[in-house]
Each structure stands twice: as structure tokens, then as C-alpha cells.
N, CA, C and O atoms as a GROMACS GRO file, in nm:
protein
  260
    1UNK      N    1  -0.582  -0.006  -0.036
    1UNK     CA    2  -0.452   0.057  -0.041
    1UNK      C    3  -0.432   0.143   0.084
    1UNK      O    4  -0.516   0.170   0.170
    2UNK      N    5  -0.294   0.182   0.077
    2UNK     CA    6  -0.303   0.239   0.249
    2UNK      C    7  -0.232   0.411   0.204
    2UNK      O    8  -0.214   0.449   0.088
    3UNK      N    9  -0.205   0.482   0.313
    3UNK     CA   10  -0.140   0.596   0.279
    3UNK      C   11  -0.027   0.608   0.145
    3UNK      O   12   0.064   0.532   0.112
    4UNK      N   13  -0.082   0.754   0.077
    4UNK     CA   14   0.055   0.755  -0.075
    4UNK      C   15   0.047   0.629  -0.144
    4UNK      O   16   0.144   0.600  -0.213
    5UNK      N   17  -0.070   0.530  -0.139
    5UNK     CA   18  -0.049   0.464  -0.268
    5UNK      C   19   0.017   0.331  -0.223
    5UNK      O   20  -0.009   0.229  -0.286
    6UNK      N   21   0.103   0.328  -0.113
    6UNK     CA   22   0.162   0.199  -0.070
    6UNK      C   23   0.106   0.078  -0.023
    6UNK      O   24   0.046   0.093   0.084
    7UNK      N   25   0.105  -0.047  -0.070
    7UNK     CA   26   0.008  -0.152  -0.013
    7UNK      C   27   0.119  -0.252   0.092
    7UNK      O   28   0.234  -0.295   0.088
    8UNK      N   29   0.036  -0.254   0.154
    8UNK     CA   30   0.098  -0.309   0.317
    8UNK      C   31   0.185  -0.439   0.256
    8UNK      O   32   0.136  -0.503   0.163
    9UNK      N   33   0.318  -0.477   0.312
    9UNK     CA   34   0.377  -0.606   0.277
    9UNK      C   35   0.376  -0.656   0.372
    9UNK      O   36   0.411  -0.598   0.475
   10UNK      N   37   0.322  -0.819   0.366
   10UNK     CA   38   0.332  -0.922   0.478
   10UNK      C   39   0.367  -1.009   0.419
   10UNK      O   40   0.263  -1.067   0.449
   11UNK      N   41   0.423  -1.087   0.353
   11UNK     CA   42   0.476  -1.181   0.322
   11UNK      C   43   0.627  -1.183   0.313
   11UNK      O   44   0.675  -1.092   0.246
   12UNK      N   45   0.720  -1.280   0.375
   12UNK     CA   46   0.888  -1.272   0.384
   12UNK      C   47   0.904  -1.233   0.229
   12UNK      O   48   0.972  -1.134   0.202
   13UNK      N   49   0.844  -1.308   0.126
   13UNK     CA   50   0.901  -1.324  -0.018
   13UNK      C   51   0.871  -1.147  -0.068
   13UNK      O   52   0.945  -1.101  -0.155
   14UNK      N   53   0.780  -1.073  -0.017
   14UNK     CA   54   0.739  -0.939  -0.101
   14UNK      C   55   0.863  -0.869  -0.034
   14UNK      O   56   0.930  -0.794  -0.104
   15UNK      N   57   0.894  -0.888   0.094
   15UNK     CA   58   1.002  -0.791   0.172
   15UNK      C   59   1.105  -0.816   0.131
   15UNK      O   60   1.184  -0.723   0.116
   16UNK      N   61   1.150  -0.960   0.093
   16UNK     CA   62   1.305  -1.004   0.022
   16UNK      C   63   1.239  -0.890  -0.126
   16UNK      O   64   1.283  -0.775  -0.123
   17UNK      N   65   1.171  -0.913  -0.208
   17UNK     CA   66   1.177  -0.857  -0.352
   17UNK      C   67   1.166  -0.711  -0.303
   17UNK      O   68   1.169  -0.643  -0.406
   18UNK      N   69   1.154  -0.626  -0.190
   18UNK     CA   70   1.120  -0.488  -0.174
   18UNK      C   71   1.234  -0.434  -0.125
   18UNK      O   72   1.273  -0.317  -0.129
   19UNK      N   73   1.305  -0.577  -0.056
   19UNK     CA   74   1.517  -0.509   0.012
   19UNK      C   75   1.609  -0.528  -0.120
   19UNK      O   76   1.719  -0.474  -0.126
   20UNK      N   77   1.549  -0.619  -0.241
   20UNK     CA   78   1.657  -0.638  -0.345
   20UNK      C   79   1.631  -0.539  -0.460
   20UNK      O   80   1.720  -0.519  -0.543
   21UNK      N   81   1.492  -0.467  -0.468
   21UNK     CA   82   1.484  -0.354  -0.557
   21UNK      C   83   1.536  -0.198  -0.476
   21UNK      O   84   1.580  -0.100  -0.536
   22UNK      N   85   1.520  -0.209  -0.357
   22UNK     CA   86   1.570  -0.098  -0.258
   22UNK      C   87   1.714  -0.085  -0.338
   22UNK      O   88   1.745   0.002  -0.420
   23UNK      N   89   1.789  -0.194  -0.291
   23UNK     CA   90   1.926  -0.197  -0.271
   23UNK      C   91   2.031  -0.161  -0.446
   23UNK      O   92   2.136  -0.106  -0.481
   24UNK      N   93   1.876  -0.261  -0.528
   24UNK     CA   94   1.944  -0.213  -0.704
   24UNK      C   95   1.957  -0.060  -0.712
   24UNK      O   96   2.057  -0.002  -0.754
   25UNK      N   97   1.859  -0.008  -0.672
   25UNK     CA   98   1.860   0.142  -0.705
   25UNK      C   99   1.957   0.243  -0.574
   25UNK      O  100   1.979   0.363  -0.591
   26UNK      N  101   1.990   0.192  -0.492
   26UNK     CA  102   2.088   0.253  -0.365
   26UNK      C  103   2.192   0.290  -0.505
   26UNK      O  104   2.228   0.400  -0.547
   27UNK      N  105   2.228   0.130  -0.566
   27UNK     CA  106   2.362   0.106  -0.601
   27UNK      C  107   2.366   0.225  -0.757
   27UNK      O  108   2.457   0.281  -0.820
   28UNK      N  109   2.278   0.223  -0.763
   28UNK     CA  110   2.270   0.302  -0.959
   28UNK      C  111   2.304   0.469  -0.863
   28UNK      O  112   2.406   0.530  -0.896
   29UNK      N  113   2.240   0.511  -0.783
   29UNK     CA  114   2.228   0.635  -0.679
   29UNK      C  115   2.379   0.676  -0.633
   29UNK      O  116   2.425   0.790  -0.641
   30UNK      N  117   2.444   0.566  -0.586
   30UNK     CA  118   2.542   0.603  -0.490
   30UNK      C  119   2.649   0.588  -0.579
   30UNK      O  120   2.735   0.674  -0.561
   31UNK      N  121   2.685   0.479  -0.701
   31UNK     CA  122   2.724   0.422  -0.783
   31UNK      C  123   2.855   0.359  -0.732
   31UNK      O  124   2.868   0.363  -0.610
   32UNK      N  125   2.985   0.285  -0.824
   32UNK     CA  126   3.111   0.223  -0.773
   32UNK      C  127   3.210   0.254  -0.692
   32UNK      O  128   3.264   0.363  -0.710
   33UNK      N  129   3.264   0.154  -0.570
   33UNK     CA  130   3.335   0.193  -0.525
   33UNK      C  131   3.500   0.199  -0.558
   33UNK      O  132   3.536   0.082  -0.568
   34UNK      N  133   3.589   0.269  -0.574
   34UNK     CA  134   3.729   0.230  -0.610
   34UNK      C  135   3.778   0.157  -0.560
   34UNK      O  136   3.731   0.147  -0.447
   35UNK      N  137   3.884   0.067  -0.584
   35UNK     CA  138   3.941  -0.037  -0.470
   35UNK      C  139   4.118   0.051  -0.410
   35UNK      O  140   4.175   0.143  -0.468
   36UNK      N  141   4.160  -0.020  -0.285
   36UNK     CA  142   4.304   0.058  -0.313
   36UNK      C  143   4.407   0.032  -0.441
   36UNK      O  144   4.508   0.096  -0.467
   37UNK      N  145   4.366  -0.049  -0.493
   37UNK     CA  146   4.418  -0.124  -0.659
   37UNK      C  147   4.412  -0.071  -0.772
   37UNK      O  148   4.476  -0.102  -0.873
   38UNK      N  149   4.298   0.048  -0.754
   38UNK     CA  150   4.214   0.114  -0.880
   38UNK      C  151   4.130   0.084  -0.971
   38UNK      O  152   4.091   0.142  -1.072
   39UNK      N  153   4.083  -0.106  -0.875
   39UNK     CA  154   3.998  -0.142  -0.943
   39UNK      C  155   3.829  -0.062  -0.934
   39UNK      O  156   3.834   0.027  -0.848
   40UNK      N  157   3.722  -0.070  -0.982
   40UNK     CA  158   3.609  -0.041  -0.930
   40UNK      C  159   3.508  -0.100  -0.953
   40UNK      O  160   3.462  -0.106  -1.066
   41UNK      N  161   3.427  -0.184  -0.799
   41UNK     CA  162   3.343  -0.268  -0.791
   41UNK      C  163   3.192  -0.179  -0.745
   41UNK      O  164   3.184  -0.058  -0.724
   42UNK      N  165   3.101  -0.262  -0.740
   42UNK     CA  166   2.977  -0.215  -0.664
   42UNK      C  167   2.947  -0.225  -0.481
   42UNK      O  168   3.002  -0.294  -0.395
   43UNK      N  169   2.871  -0.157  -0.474
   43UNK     CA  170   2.896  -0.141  -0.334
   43UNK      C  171   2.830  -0.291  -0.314
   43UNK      O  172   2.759  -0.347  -0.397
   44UNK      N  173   2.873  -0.348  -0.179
   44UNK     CA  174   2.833  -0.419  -0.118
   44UNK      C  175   2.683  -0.380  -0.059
   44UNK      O  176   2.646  -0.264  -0.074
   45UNK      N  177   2.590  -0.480   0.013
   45UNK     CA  178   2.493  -0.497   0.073
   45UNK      C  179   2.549  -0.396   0.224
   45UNK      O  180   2.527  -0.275   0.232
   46UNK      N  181   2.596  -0.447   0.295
   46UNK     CA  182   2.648  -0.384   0.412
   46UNK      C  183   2.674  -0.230   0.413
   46UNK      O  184   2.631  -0.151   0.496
   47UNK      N  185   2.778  -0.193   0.267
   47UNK     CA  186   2.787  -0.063   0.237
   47UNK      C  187   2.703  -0.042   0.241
   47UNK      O  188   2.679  -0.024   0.361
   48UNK      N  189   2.573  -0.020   0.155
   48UNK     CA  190   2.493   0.011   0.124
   48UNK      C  191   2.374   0.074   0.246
   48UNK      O  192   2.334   0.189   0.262
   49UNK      N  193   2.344  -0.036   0.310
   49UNK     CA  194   2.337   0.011   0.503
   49UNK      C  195   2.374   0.078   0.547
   49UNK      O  196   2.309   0.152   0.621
   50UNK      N  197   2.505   0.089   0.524
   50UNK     CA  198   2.583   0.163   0.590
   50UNK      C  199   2.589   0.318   0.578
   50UNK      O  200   2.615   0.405   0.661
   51UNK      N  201   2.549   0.325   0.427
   51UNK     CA  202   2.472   0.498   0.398
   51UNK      C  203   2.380   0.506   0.421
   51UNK      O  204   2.362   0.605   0.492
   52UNK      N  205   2.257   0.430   0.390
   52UNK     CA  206   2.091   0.426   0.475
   52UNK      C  207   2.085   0.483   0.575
   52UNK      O  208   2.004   0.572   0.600
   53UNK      N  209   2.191   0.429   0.666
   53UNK     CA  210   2.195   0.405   0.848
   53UNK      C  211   2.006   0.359   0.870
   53UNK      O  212   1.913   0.410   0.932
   54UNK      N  213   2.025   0.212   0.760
   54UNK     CA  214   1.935   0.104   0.844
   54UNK      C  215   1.784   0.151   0.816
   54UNK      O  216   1.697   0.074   0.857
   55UNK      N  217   1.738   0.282   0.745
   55UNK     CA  218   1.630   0.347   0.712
   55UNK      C  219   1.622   0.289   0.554
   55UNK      O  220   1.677   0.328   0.451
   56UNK      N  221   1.549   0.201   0.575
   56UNK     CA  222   1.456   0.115   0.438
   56UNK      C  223   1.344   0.136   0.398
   56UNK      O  224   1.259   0.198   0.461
   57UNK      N  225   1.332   0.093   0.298
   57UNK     CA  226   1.144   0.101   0.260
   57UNK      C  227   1.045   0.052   0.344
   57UNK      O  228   0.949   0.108   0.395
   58UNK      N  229   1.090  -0.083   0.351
   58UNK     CA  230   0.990  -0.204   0.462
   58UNK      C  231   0.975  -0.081   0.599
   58UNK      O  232   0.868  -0.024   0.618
   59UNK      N  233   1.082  -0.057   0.674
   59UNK     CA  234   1.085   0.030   0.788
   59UNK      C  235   0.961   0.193   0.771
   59UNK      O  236   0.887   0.257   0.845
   60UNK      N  237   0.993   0.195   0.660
   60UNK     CA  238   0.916   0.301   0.622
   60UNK      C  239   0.764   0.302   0.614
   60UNK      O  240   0.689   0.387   0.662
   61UNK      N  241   0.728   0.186   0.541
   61UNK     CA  242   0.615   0.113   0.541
   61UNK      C  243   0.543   0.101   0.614
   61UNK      O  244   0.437   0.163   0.614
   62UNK      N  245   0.581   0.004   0.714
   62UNK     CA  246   0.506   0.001   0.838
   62UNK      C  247   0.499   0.084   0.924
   62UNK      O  248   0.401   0.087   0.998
   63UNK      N  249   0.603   0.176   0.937
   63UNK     CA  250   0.622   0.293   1.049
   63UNK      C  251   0.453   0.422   0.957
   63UNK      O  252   0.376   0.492   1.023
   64UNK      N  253   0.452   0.414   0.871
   64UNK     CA  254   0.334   0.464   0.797
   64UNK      C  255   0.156   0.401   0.854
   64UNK      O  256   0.057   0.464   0.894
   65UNK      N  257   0.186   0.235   0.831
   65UNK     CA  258   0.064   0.185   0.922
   65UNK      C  259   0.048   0.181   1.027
   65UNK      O  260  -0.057   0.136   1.072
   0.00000   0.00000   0.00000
């Protein structure tokens, strides 16, 4: 195991399952956006980035090893 418990990801498939659990919990965090309609959807992927500003887990990860 490496620093805090985190085990190193190298495989594309662990980093796709580590950006799609990131991003579930962004969305529960930040929660719906209104539309100009008054509808209210979930944020997009991009949104979601777009509050990060691009600071992820994976990024985090390795910047640790």
C-alpha cells in the first residue's frame, strides 16, 4: 500500500471506475442544476470539471507517488 492507505492505479479500467465514482459523488456534493425553463437536471461531466478546475483523484494519486 502506498501513502494514507491509497493503492497505486495502473490500469485504464481502475482509472475509468476511479473518474466515474469521483464524478457520482461531485454530483450528490454539488447537487442539480436549474435549467432557464425551471427544469432541474444533473450536472454534466464537463460541469463538473469545471468546479474541480481539473484536480481529481487519479491526479492526486500519483502526484502522492
Amino acid at each position: 500500500m502506498s501513502v494514507d492507505g491509497l493503492l497505486p492505479v495502473s490500469s485504464s479500467s481502475e482509472i475509468n471506475k476511479l473518474m466515474i465514482f469521483e464524478r457520482r459523488i461531485m454530483r450528490k456534493i454539488f447537487g442539480p442544476t436549474r435549467t432557464d425553463d425551471g427544469y432541474w437536471r444533473i450536472k454534466t461531466n464537463q460541469e463538473i470539471n469545471e468546479i474541480l478546475k481539473v484536480q481529481n483523484i487519479i491526479g492526486l494519486i500519483k502526484k502522492q507517488n
